[in-house]
TIFIRO-841884 format. One line per field, with one value per residue (C-alpha): residue in one letter; x negated, z negated, y negated. Coordinates in steps of 0.1 Angstrom, whole numbers, plus 2048, in hexadecimal, padded with zeros to 3 digits. Layout:
BEGIN
code: (a, ...) .
xx: (X, ...) .
zz: (Z, ...) .
yy: (Y, ...) .
END
This chain:
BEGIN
code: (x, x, x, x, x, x, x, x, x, x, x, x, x, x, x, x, x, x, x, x, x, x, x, x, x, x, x, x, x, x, x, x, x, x, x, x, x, x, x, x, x, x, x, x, x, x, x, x, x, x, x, x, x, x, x, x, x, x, x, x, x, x, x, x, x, x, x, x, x, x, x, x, x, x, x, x, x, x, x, x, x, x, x, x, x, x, x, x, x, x, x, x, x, x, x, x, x, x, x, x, x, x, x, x, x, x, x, x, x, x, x, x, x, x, x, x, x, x, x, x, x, x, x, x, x, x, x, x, x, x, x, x, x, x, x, x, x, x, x, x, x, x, x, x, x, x, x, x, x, x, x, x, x, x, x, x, x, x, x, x, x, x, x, x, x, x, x, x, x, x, x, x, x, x, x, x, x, x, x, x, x, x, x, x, x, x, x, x, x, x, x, x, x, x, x, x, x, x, x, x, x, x, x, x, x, x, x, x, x, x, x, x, x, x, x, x, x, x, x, x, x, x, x, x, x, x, x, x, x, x, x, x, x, x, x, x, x, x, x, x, x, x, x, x, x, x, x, x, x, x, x, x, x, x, x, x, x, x, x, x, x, x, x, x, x, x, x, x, x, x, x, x, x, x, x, x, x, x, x, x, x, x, x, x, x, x, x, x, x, x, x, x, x, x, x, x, x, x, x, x, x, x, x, x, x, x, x, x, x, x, x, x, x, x, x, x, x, x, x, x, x, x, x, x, x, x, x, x, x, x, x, x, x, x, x, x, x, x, x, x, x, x, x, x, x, x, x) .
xx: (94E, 94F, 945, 927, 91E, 91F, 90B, 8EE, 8E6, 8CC, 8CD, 8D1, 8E9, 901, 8FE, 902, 922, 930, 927, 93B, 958, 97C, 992, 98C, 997, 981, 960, 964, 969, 946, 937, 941, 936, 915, 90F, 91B, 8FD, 8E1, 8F3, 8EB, 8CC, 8BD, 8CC, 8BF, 899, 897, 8A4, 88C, 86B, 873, 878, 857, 844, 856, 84A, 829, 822, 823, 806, 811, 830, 821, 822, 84B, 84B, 835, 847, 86A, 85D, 852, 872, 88C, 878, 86E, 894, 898, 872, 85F, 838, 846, 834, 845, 855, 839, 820, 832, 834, 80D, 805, 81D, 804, 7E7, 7F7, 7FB, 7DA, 7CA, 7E4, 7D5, 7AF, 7AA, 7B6, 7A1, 781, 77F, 787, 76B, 74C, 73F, 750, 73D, 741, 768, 76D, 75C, 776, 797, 788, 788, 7A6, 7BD, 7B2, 7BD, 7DC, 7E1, 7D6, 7EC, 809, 80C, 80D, 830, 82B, 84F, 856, 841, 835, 816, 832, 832, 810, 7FA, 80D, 80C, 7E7, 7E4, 7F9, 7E7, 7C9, 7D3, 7E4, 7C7, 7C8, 7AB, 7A4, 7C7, 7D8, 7C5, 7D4, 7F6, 7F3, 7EB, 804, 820, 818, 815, 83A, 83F, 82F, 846, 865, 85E, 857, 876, 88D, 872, 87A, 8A2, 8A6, 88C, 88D, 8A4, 88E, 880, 85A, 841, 822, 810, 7F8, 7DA, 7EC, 7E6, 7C2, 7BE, 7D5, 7B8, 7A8, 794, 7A0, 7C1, 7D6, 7E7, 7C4, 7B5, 7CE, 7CC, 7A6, 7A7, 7C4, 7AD, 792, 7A3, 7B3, 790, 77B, 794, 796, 770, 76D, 785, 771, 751, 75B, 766, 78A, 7A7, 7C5, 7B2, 7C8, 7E5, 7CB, 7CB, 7F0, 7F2, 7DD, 7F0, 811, 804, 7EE, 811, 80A, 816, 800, 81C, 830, 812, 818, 83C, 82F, 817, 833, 84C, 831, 81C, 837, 84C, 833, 82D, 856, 84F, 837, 84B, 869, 858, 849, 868, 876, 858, 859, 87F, 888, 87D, 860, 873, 881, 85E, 85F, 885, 874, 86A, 88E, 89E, 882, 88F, 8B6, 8A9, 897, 8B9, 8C9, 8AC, 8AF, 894, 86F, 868, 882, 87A, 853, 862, 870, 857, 840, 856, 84F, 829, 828, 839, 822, 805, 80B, 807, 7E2, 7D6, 7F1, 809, 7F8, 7DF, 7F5, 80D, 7E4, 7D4, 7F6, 7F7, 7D2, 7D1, 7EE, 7E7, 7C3, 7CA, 7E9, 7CC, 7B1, 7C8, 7CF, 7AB, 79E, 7B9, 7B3, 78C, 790, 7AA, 78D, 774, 783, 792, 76F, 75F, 77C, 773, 74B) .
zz: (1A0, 178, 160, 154, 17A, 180, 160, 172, 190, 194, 19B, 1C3, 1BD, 1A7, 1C4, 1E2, 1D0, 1C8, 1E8, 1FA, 1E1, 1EF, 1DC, 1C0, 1A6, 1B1, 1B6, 192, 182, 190, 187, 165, 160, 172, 159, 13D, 145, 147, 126, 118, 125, 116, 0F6, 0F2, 102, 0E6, 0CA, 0D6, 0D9, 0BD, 0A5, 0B3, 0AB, 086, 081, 091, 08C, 0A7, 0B7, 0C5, 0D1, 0F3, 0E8, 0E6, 10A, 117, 106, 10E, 136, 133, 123, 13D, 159, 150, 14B, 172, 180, 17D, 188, 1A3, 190, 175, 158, 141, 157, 154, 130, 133, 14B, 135, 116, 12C, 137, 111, 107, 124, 11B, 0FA, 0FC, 11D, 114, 0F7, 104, 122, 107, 0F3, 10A, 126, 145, 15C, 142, 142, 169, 166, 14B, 15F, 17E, 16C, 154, 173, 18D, 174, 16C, 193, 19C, 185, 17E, 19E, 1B5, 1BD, 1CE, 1D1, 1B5, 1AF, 18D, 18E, 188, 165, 160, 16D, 15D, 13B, 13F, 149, 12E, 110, 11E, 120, 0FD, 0E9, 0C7, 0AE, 08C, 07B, 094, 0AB, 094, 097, 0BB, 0BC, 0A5, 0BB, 0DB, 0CB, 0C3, 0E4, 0F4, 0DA, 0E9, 10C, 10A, 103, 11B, 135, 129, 123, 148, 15C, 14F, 169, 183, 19A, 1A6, 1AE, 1AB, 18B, 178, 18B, 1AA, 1A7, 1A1, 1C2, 1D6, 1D0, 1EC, 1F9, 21B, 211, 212, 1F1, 1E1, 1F3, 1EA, 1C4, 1C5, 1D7, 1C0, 1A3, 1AC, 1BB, 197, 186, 19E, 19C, 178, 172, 18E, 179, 156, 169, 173, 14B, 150, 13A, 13F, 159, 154, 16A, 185, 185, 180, 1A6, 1B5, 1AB, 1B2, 1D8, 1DF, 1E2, 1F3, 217, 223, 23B, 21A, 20C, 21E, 215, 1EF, 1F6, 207, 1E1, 1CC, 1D1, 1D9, 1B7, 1A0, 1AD, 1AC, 185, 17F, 188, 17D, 153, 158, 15B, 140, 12A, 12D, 12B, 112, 0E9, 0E1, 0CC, 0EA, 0F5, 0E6, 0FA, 11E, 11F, 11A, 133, 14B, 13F, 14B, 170, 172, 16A, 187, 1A3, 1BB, 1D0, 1C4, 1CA, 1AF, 199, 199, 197, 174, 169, 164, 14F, 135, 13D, 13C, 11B, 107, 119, 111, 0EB, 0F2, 112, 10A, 129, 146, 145, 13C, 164, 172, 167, 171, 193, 19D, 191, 1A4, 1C3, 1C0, 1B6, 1D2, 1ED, 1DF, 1DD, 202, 20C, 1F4, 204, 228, 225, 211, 22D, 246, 234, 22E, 252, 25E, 246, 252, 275, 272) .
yy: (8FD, 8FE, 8E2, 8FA, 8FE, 8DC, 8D8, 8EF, 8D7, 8C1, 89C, 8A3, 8BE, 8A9, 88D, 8A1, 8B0, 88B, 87C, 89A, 89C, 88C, 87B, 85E, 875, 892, 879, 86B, 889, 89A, 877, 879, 89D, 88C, 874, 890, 8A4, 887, 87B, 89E, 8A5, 87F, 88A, 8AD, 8A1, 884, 899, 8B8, 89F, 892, 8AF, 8B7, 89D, 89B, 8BE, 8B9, 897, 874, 881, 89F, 892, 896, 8C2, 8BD, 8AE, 8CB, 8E3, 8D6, 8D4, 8F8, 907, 8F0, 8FD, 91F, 925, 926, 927, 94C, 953, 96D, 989, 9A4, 998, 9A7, 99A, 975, 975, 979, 960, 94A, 94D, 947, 929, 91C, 92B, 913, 8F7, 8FA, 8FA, 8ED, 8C7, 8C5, 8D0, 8BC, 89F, 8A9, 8AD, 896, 88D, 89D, 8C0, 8B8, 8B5, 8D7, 8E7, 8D0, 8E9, 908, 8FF, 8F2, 90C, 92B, 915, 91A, 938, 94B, 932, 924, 943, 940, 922, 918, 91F, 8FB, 900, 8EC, 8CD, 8D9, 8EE, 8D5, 8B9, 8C5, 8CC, 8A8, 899, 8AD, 8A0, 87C, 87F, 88E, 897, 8A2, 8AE, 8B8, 8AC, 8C4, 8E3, 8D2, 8D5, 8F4, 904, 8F0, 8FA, 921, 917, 90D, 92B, 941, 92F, 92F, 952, 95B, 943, 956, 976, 972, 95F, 976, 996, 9A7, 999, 9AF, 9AD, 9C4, 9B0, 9AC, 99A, 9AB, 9AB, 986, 98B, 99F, 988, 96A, 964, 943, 94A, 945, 927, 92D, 931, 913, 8FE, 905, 900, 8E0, 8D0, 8DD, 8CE, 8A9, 8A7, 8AC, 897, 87A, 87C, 87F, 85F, 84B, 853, 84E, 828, 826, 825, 82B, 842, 85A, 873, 860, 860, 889, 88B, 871, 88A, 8A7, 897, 894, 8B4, 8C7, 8E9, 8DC, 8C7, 8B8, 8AC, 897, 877, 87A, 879, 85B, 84C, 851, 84B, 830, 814, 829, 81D, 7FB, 7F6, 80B, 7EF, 7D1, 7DB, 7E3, 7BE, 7B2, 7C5, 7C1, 799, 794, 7AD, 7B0, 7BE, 7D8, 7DF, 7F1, 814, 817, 811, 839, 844, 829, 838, 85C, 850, 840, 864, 876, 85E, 863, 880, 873, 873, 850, 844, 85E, 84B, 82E, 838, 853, 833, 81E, 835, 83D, 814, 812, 827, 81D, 7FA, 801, 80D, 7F4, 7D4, 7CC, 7BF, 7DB, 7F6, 7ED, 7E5, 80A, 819, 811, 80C, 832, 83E, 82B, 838, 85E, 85E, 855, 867, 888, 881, 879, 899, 8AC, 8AB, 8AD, 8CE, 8DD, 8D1, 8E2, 900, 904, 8FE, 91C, 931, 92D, 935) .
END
């Protein structure tokens, strides 16, 4: 294997080819091109959020991790249709990415659960019908995220002339890494394909609507951070039903080990030491294959930016109470939706 293809796995990938490497000499050179490529990739993320949010202001820093998250995984991931059709569906991902956030933000709850439904479920319907293909890990989440990290008035325009950037960009990694692809379906052979009876299509509707009713629940009971409510229930209403416990099982105990381990840090280190929590979290990503670690450190830096707005015990309180409640109420929503269904399939 090559340096560059080494450079190409993932976390697993790089440990499954260290752990079965012989020799001393052998094991510490993969290691070393291992922790080459996390080096790299912290590097490039904090100078490409960063430019991003110098260009479009703090606020929409949150635009350069959505768009960064749409052009790493876009460079592998395709929507299983045509490339002309996918370069369509991509703008109608951006175009929801773009309006969707906002609105819900701007009208009441019970109006925003409705727009989350409609905005999520066409986010799924046409970016997620390549199931394994597993792009709801970045669709949904960047829905999520601009939603949770509003921003208005010039701001607002900001946003939207950086993720029209980001659309731009990730329309060309599609098309450069996808266009050889070969597919017969298209755009409207996706519309056709959408049926209730389905499991594909039931399962987009019910992980729509879990991810609106638990956010509108959490805004209802006048909670903050709501948003990491939805993004617990769509970290566990995975298309297999059989692999949800497995995801209860990573990530509730992740983020109560996430929140012990950022009290410590936050008590014993310097304050200035705060705003550097997100990229040590970003580093224990790079070295988790397994998706309980990964939560573990995913919510060092939700913690560390959170604490600026709730102050520190509430920011590790609101962080777990809304990931133990979404990963449950994902589970709960889950199976009573499969019951239902299954039940109006069989009348």
């Amino acid at each position: 294997m090559t340096f560059y293809q080494e450079l190409q796995l993932d976390q697993a990938g790089s440990k499954k080819l260290i752990q079965n490497t012989e020799g001393l000499k052998n094991k510490l050179r993969h290691t070393t091109v291992y922790l080459f490529k996390i080096f790299l990739t912290i590097v490039f993320c904090v100078a490409f959020v960063s430019a991003y949010s110098g260009i479009f202001g703090s606020e929409n820093s949150i635009v350069g991790v959505v768009v960064l998250l749409c052009l790493m995984v876009f460079r592998f991931a395709d929507f299983g249709v045509k490339t002309g059709s996918g370069l369509a569906i991509l703008f109608l991902q951006f175009f929801i990415l773009a309006v969707g956030p906002r609105l819900a933000n701007i009208v009441p709850s019970g109006a925003g659960m409705i727009v989350h439904v409609v905005s999520i479920s066409l986010i799924l319907l046409f970016g997620c019908h390549h199931v394994m293909m597993a792009n709801h890990s970045t669709l949904v989440l960047s829905y999520l995220l601009l939603y949770g990290y509003d921003a208005e008035g010039k701001a607002y325009v900001l946003r939207l002339a950086g993720l029209l950037l980001g659309a731009v960009l990730t329309e060309i990694v599609y098309y450069r890494k996808h266009r050889k692809q070969t597919y017969k379906r298209t755009f409207f052979s996706i519309v056709k394909e959408l049926r209730p009876t389905s499991l594909r299509t039931r399962w987009q509707l019910s992980m729509a609507l879990g991810i609106a009713s638990a956010i509108c629940i959490v805004e209802c009971l006048g909670l903050p951070r709501g948003m990491w409510a939805g993004i617990a229930v769509m970290s566990v209403m995975v298309p297999f039903e059989k692999d949800v416990k497995e995801r209860i099982k990573g990530r509730i105990p992740g983020n109560l080990v996430g929140g012990l381990l950022f009290s410590l840090l936050f008590l014993l280190l310097p304050k200035g030491f705060l705003p550097y929590l997100g990229m040590l979290g970003g580093i224990g990503v790079g070295f988790s294959a397994t998706y309980g670690w990964q939560s573990v450190f995913n919510s060092l830096g939700a913690m560390s930016v959170a604490a600026g707005i709730l102050g520190f015990p509430g920011a590790v309180f609101f962080r777990i109470f809304h990931n133990i409640f979404g990963a449950v109420y994902g589970h709960l929503f889950y199976r009573a939706w499969n019951r239902l269904t299954d039940s109006l399939r069989t009348e």
